[in-house]
C-alpha positions as CSV (number, residue, x, y, z in Angstrom):
1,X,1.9,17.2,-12.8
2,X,3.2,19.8,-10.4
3,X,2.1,23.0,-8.8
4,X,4.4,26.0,-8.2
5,X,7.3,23.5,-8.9
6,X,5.7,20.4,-6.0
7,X,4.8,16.9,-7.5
8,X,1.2,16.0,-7.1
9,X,-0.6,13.4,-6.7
10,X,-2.2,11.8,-9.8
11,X,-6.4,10.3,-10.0
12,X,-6.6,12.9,-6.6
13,X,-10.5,12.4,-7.0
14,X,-10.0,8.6,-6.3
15,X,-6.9,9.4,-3.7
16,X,-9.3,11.7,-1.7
17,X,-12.3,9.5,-2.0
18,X,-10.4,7.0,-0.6
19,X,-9.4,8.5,2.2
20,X,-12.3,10.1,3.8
21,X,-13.7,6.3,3.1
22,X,-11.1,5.1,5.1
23,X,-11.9,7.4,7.5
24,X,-15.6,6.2,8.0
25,X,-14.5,2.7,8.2
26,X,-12.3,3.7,10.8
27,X,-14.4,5.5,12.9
28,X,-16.4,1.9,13.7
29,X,-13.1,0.2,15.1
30,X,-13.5,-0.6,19.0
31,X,-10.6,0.7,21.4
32,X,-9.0,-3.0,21.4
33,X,-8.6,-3.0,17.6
34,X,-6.2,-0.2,17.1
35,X,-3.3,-2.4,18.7
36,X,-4.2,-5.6,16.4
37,X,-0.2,-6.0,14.1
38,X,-1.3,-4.8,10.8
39,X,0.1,-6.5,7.5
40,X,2.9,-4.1,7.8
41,X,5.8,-5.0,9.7
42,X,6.3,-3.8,13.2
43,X,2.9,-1.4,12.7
44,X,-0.3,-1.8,14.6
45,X,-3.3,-0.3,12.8
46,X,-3.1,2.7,15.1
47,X,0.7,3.1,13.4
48,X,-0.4,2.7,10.0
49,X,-3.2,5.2,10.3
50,X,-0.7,7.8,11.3
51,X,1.7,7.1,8.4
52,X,-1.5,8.1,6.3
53,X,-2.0,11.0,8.1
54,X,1.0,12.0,8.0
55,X,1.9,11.3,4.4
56,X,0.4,14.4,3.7
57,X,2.4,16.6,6.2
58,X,5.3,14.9,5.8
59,X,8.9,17.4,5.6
60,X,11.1,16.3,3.1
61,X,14.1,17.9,4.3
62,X,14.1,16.3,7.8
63,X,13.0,13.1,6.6
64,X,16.0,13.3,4.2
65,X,18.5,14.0,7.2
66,X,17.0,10.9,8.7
67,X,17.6,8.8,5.8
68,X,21.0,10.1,5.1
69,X,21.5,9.0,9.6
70,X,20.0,5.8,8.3
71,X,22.9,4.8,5.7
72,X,20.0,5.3,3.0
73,X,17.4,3.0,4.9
74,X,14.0,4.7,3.9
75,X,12.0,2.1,5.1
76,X,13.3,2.1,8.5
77,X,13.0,5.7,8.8
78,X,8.9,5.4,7.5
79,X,8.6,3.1,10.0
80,X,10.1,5.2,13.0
81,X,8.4,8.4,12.1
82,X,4.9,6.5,11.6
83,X,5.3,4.8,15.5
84,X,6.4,8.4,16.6
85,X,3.4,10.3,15.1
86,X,1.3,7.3,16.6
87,X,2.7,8.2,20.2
88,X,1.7,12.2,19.2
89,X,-1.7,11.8,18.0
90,X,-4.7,9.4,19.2
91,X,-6.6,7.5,16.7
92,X,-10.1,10.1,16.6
93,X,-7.2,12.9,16.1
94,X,-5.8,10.7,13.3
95,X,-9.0,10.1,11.8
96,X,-9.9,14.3,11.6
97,X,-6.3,14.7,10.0
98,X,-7.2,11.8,6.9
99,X,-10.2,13.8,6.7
100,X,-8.7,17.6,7.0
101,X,-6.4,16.9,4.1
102,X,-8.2,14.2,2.0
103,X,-8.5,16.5,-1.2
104,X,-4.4,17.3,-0.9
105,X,-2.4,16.9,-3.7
106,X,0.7,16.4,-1.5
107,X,3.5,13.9,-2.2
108,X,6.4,13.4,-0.9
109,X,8.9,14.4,-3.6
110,X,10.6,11.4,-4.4
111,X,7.8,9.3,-4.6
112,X,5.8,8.4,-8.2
113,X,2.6,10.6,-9.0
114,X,0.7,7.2,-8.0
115,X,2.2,6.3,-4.6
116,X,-0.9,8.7,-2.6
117,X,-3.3,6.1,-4.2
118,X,-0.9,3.3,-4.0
119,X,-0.6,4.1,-0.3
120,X,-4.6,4.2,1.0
121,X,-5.6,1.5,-0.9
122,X,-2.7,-1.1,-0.1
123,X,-2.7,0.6,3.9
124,X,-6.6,0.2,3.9
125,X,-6.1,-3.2,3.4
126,X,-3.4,-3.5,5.7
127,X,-5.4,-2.7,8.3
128,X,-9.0,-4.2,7.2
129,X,-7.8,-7.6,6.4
130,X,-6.1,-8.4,10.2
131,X,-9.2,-7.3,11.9
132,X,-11.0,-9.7,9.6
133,X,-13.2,-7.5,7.9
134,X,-13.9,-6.6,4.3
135,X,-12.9,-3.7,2.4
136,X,-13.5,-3.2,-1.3
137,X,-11.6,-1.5,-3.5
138,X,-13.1,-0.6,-7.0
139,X,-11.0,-2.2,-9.8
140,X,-10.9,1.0,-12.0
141,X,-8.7,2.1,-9.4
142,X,-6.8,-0.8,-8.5
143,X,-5.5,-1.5,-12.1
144,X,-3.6,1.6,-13.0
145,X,-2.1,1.3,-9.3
146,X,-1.5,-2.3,-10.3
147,X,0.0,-1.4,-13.6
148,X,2.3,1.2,-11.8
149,X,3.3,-1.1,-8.7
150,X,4.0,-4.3,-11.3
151,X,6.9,-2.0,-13.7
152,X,8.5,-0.3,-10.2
153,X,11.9,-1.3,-9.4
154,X,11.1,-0.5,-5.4
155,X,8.6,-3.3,-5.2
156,X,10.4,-5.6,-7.0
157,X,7.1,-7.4,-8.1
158,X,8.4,-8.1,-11.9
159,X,11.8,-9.8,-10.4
160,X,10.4,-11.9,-7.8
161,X,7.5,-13.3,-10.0
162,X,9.1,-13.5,-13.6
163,X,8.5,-16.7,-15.3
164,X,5.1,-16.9,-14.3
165,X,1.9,-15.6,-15.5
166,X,-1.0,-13.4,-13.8
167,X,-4.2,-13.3,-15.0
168,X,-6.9,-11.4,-13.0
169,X,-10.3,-12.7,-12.5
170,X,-12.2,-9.6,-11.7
171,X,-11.0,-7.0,-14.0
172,X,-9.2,-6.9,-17.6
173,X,-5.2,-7.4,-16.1
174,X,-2.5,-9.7,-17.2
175,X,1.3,-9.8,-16.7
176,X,3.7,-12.4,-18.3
177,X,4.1,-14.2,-21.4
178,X,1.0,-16.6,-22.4
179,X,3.3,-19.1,-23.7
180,X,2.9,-22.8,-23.4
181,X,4.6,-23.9,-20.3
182,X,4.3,-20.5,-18.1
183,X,2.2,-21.3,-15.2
184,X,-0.7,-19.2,-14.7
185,X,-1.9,-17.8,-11.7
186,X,-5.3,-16.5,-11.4
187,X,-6.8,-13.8,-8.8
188,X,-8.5,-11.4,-8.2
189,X,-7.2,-7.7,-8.4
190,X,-6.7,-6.6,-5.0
191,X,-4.8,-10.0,-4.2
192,X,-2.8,-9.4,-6.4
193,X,-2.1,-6.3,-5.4
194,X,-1.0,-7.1,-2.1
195,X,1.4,-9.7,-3.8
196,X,3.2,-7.3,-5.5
197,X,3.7,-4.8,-2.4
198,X,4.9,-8.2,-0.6
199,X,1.7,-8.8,1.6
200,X,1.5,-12.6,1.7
201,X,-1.9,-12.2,2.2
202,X,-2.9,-11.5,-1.2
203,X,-2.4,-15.3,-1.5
204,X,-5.9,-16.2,-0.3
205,X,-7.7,-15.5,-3.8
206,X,-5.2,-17.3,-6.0
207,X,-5.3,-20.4,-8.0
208,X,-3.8,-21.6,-11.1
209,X,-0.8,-24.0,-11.5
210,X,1.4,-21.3,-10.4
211,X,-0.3,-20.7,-7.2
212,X,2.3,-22.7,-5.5
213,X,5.2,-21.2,-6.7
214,X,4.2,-17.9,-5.6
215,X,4.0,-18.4,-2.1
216,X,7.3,-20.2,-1.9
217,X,8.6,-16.8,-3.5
218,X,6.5,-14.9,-1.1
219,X,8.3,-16.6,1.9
220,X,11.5,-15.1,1.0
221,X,12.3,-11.6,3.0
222,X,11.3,-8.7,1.8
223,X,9.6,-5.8,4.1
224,X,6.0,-4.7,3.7
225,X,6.3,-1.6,5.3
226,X,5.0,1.3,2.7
């Protein structure tokens, strides 16, 4: 869907109720626990906070210069600008901008009309899960971001796990062929999730005889930045 000729966000209800949630659970993290290493590489939580707030501000023509300076490296150029914003803004500042522009139908042009849900429901995780506490995600959402994340060349998640079998415990979700001799792995949503953006810590909640296989394919590189 677009507006005047941008790309918007899609299920922008759930993207903006997501994000001023975030922004609540954020506002009860103590000074210390902004520097904790989130699940993304090379960002603290204070750094992935201001790749959120500034995923909705982002300029695609500048960030395109980068990325053209970066031999094509997108990923290393989210990653500078997100450390750079960090050093601009304090956390409280970050937290008003999540909130300012929750309801924004932003995207970055190049990026799927899912990615704004994609992004603050994997980053809210990225940063809940280090700091050891819980943060729930409702399956109605995580599924169609599932869905979308699972068929996308840029995660990969298809290639790295084909030959096995997924099989969600929480919600109605299955990927692979239920053929004798496929090993299943069974999880819950959100774990699952995380797998398929290459978070290795999705692999908490899994089981299945294909648990195993998984992590080994988890341990080879692959950034989980984004």
């Amino acid at each position: 869907m677009t507006s005047f000729g941008r790309p918007r966000a899609a299920m922008l209800s759930d993207v903006e109720a997501e994000r001023l949630d975030l922004a609540v659970f954020l506002e009860s993290l103590e000074e210390e626990e902004w520097q904790t290493p989130s699940l993304c590489a090379d960002w603290t939580v204070h750094h992935v906070l201001a790749h959120l707030a500034l995923s909705t501000r982002q300029p695609f023509l500048s960030t395109m210069i980068r990325v053209a300076r970066a031999r094509g490296d997108f990923h290393r150029v989210e990653a500078a600008l997100a450390v750079e914003y960090g050093r601009a803004y304090q956390p409280r500042q970050l937290i008003a901008q999540l909130r300012e522009t929750a309801g924004s139908p932003y995207r970055f042009p190049l990026s799927g009309a899912l990615d704004p849900l994609t992004d603050i429901l994997v980053h809210g995780q990225d940063i809940a899960r280090p700091l050891g506490r819980e943060r729930t995600m409702p399956s109605e959402r995580v599924v169609p971001v599932l869905d979308y994340v699972w068929k996308s060349t840029f995660y990969g998640a298809r290639k790295r796990f084909a030959g096995l079998r997924f099989v969600a415990t929480d919600a109605d979700w299955s990927s692979g062929a239920a053929e004798v001799g496929v090993p299943e792995v069974h999880g819950p949503v959100d774990d699952i999730l995380l797998l398929a953006t290459g978070r290795g810590a999705g692999l908490t909640g899994l089981t299945g005889a294909g648990a195993d296989e998984v992590a080994t394919r988890m341990d080879r590189p692959k950034s989980a930045t984004g």
